[in-house]
C-alpha positions in Angstrom: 33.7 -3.9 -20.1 30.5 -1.5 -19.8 31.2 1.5 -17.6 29.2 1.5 -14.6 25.9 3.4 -15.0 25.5 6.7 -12.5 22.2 6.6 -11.5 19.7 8.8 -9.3 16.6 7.7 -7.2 13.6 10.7 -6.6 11.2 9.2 -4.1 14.0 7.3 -2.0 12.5 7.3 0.9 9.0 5.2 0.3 8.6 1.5 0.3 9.5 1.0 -3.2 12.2 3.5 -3.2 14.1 1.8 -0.4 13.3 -1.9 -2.3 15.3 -0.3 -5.1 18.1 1.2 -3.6 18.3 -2.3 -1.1 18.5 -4.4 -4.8 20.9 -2.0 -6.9 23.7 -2.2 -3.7 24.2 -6.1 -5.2 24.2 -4.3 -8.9 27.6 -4.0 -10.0 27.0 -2.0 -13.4 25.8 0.6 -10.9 26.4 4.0 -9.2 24.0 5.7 -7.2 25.0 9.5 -7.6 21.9 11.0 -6.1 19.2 9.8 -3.5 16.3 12.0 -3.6 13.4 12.9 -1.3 11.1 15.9 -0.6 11.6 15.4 3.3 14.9 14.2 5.6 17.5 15.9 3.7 20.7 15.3 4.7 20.0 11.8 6.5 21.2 8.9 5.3 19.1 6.1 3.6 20.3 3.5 6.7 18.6 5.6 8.9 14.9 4.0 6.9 16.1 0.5 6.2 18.3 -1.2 8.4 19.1 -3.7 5.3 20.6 -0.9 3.8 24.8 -1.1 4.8 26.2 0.5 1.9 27.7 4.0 1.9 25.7 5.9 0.2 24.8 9.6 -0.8 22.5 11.7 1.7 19.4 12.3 1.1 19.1 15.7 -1.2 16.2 17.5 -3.7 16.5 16.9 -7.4 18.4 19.6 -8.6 19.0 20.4 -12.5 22.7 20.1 -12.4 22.2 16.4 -11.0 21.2 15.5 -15.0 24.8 16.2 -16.4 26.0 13.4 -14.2 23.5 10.9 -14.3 22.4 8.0 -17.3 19.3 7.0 -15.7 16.7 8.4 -13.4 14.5 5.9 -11.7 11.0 7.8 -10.1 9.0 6.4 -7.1 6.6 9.1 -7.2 3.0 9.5 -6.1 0.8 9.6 -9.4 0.9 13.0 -11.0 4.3 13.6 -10.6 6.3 11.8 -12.9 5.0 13.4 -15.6 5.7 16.9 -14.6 9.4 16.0 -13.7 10.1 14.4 -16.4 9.0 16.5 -19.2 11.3 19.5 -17.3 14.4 17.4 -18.0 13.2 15.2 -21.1 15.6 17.5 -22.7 18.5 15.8 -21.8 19.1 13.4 -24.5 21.8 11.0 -22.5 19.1 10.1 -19.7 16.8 7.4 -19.7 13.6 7.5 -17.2 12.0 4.5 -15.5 9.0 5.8 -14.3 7.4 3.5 -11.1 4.3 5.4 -11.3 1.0 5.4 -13.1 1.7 8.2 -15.1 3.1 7.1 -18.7 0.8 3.8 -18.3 -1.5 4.7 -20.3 -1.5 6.2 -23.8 -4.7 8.0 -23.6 -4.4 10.9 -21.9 -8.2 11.9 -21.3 -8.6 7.6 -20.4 -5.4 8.4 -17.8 -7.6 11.8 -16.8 -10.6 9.5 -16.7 -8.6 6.7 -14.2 -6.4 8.8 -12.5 -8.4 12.2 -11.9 -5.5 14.4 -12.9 -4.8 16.1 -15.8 -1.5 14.6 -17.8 0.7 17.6 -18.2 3.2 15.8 -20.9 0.7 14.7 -23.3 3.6 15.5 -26.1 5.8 12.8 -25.0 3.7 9.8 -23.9 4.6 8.6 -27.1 8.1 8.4 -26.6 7.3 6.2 -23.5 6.6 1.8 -22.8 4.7 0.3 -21.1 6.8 -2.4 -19.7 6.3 -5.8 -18.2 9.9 -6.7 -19.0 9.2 -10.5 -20.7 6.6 -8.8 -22.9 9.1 -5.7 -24.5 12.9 -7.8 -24.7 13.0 -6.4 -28.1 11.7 -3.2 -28.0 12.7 -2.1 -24.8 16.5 -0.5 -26.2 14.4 2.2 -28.6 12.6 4.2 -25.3 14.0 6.9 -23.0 10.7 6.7 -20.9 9.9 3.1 -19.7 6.7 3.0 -17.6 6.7 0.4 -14.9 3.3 -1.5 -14.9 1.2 -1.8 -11.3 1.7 -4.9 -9.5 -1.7 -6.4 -10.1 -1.8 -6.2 -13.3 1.9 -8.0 -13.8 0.3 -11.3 -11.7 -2.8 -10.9 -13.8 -0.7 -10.5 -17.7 2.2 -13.0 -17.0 -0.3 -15.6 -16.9 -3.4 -14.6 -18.9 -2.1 -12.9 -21.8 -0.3 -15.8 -23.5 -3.6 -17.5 -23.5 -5.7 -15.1 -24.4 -3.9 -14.7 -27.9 -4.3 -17.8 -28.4 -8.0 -17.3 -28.0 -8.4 -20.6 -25.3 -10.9 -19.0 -23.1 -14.1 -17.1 -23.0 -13.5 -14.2 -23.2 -16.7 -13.0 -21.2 -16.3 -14.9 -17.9 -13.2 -13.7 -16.7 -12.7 -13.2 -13.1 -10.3 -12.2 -11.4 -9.2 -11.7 -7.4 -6.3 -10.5 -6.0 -5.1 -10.1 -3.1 -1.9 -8.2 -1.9 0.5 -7.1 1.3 -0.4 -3.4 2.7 2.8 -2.2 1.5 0.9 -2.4 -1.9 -0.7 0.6 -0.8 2.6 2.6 0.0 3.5 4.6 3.4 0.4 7.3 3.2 -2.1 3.7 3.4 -3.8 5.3 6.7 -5.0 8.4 4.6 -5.6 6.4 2.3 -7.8 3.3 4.0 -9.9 4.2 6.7 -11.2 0.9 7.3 -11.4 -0.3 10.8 -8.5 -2.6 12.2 -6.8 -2.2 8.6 -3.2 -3.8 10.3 -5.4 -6.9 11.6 -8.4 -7.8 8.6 -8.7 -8.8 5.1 -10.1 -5.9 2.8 -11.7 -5.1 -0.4 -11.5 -1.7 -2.2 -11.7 -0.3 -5.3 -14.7 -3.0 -6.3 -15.7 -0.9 -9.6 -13.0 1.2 -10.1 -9.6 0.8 -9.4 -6.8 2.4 -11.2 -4.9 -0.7 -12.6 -8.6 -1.4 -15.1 -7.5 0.5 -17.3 -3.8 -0.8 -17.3 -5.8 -4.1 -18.2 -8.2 -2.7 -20.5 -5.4 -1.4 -22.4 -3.2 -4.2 -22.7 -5.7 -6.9 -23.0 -6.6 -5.2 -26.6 -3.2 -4.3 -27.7 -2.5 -8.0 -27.4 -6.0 -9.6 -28.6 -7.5 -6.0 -30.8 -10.6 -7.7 -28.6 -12.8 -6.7 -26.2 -12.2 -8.6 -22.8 -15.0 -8.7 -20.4 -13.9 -9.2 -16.8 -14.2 -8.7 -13.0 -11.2 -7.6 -10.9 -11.6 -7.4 -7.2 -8.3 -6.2 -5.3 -8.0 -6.9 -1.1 -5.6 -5.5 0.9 -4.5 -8.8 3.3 -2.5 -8.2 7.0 1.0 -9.2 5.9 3.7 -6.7 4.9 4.3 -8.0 1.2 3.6 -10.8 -1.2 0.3 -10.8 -3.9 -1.7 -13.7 -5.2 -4.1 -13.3 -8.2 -6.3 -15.9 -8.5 -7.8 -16.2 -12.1 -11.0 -18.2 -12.6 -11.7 -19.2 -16.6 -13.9 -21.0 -19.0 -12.0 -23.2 -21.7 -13.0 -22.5 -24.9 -14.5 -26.2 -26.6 -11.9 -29.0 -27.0 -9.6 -26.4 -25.3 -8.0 -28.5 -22.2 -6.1 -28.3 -19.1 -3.0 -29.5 -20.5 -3.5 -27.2 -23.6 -3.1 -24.6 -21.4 -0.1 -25.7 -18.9 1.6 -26.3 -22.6 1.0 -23.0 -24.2 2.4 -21.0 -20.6 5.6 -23.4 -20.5 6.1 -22.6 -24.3 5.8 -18.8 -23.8 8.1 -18.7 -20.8 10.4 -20.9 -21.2 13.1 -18.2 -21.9 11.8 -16.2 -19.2 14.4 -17.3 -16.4 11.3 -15.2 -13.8 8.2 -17.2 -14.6 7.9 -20.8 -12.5 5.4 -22.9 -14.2 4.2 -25.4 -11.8 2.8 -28.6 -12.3 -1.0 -28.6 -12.4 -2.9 -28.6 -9.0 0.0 -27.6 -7.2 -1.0 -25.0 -4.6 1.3 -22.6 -4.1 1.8 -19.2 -1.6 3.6 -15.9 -1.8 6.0 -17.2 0.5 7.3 -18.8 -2.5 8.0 -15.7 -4.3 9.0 -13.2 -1.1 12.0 -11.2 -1.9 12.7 -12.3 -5.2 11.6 -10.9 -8.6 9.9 -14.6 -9.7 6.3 -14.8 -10.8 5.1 -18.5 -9.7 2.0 -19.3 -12.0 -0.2 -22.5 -11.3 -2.7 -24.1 -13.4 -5.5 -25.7 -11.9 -8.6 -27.8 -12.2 -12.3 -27.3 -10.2 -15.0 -29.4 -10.3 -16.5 -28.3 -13.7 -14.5 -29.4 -16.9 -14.5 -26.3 -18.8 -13.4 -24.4 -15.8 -9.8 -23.7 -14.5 -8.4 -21.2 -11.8 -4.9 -20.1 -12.5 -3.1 -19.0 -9.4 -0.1 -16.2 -9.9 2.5 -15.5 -7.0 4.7 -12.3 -7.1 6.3 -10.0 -4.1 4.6 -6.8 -5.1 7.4 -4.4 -4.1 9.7 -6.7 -6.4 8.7 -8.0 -9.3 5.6 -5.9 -8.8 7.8 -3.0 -8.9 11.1 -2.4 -7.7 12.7 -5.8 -9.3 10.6 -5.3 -12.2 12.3 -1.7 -12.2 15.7 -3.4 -12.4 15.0 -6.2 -14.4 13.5 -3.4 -16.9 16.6 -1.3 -16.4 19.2 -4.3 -17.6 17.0 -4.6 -20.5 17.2 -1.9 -21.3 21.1 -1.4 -21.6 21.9 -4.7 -22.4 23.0 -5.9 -18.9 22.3 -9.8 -18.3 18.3 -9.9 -17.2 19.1 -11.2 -13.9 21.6 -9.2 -12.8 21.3 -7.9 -9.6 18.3 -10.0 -9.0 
């Protein structure tokens, strides 16, 4: 039997923090030593999610003695500061990272500088990090210390597309893409961050030429094609709590069909126990996919033969993040992949 892990959480407190700690009270490989915040120390954890009935530590700051006891550090920081915590304690041999941030996404630090506006302070060790969606990494995952989390758009948008696209079944200059995803998406600060008028109450688009999770796709869609992918990605902010659709609209490549396509995403999953692949035209909601770390994609026709929309389903704070996190984490030490999902 595998001794349980002893793990600590830095950024308890935020929406994706408290999805974490509300999934790894069912784990039971796992300890949590440490809960860790900036703010509330002292309090307990039940005090900002009712779900929460385990006994757990207070809240406390990261301090350096913390590392001697822990195997794995998960961060739920704001962007910027992953980087800067975790090239203080890189040192530490034993610990493994799992960074829910933007900040070992991508490998190129002036393109991260470019995306991010903030200069990457641990330029030296972005190599020893990977970016992963956990179906895409299975056997690489074991050889990192740093495992980057990827955004939640851009899992719904790679789960689906990237199997096809090296395969080369679609045009590869009429990709478009819109997504739309729960305000929790958007973390606690979303006020400071949205000013739009009845934000709680409306449907909203943002971030129409440049948002942050481009570059995510830019990358990834040439590590897996070494092609340039022309596309349009339009995220909306939607007045529910969680859930994200991203729906995909394609041109087939000639004598590329429908059922080509259903056939090649069924082949690539079909030892992914997270990815649903529905039957084609079958319409399908986040409420499908709420509070679980499943990824429900649908393939479907329009009016035009060479044209298809592919519909992806995923709760963002769970297999867009926190479940992802977890899923990521069993990899990772050779835990079964669903446990504690």
């Amino acid at each position: 039997m595998q001794k349980k892990l002893n793990i600590a959480i830095v950024g308890a407190t935020g929406y994706v923090g408290l999805d974490l700690i509300h999934l790894l009270c069912k784990h039971p490989k796992i300890k949590m030593k440490y809960l860790c915040a900036q703010k509330n120390i002292g309090k307990s954890i039940n005090y900002f999610d009712k779900r929460i009935k385990k006994k757990l530590p207070k809240i406390s700051k990261f301090k350096k003695i913390y590392c001697k006891n822990v195997d794995l550090i998960f961060l739920s920081l704001p962007n910027g500061e992953a980087h800067k915590f975790i090239k203080k304690n890189i040192h530490n041999k034993n610990i493994k990272f799992i960074d829910l941030s933007g900040d070992f996404r991508i490998n190129d630090p002036i393109e991260y500088k470019k995306w991010y506006g903030i200069n990457h302070t641990a330029k030296s060790i972005i190599n020893k990090s990977i970016y992963s969606i956990s179906e895409f990494v299975k056997k690489d995952i074991k050889k990192y210390n740093i495992i980057s989390n990827p955004g939640c758009y851009p899992t719904s948008i790679q789960l689906p597309l990237i199997p096809i696209l090296k395969k080369n079944y679609i045009n590869l200059n009429s990709i478009i893409i819109d997504s739309k995803s729960g305000f929790s998406g958007a973390g606690k600060n979303i006020k400071k961050k949205f000013k739009f008028k009845n934000l709680f109450s409306s449907i909203s688009a943002y971030g129409i030429e440049k948002h942050k999770h481009m570059s995510e796709l830019d990358q990834e869609f040439f590590k897996h094609t070494k092609k340039k992918i022309h596309y349009t990605f339009n995220p909306h902010l939607i007045p529910t709590y969680r859930g994200l659709l991203s729906s995909i609209y394609l041109t087939l490549n000639k004598k590329v069909s429908i059922n080509k396509i259903l056939n090649e995403l069924k082949r690539f999953h079909k030892n992914n126990v997270f990815i649903k692949i529905e039957k084609i035209n079958k319409a399908i909601t986040t409420g499908n996919v709420i509070n679980t770390n499943n990824c429900i994609i649908s393939v479907c026709k329009t009016r035009y033969k060479n044209r298809i929309v592919i519909f992806s389903a995923i709760d963002n704070l769970i297999k867009g993040a926190s479940g992802q996190a977890v899923q990521n984490m069993n990899l990772s030490f050779g835990f079964k992949e669903k446990m504690g999902l």
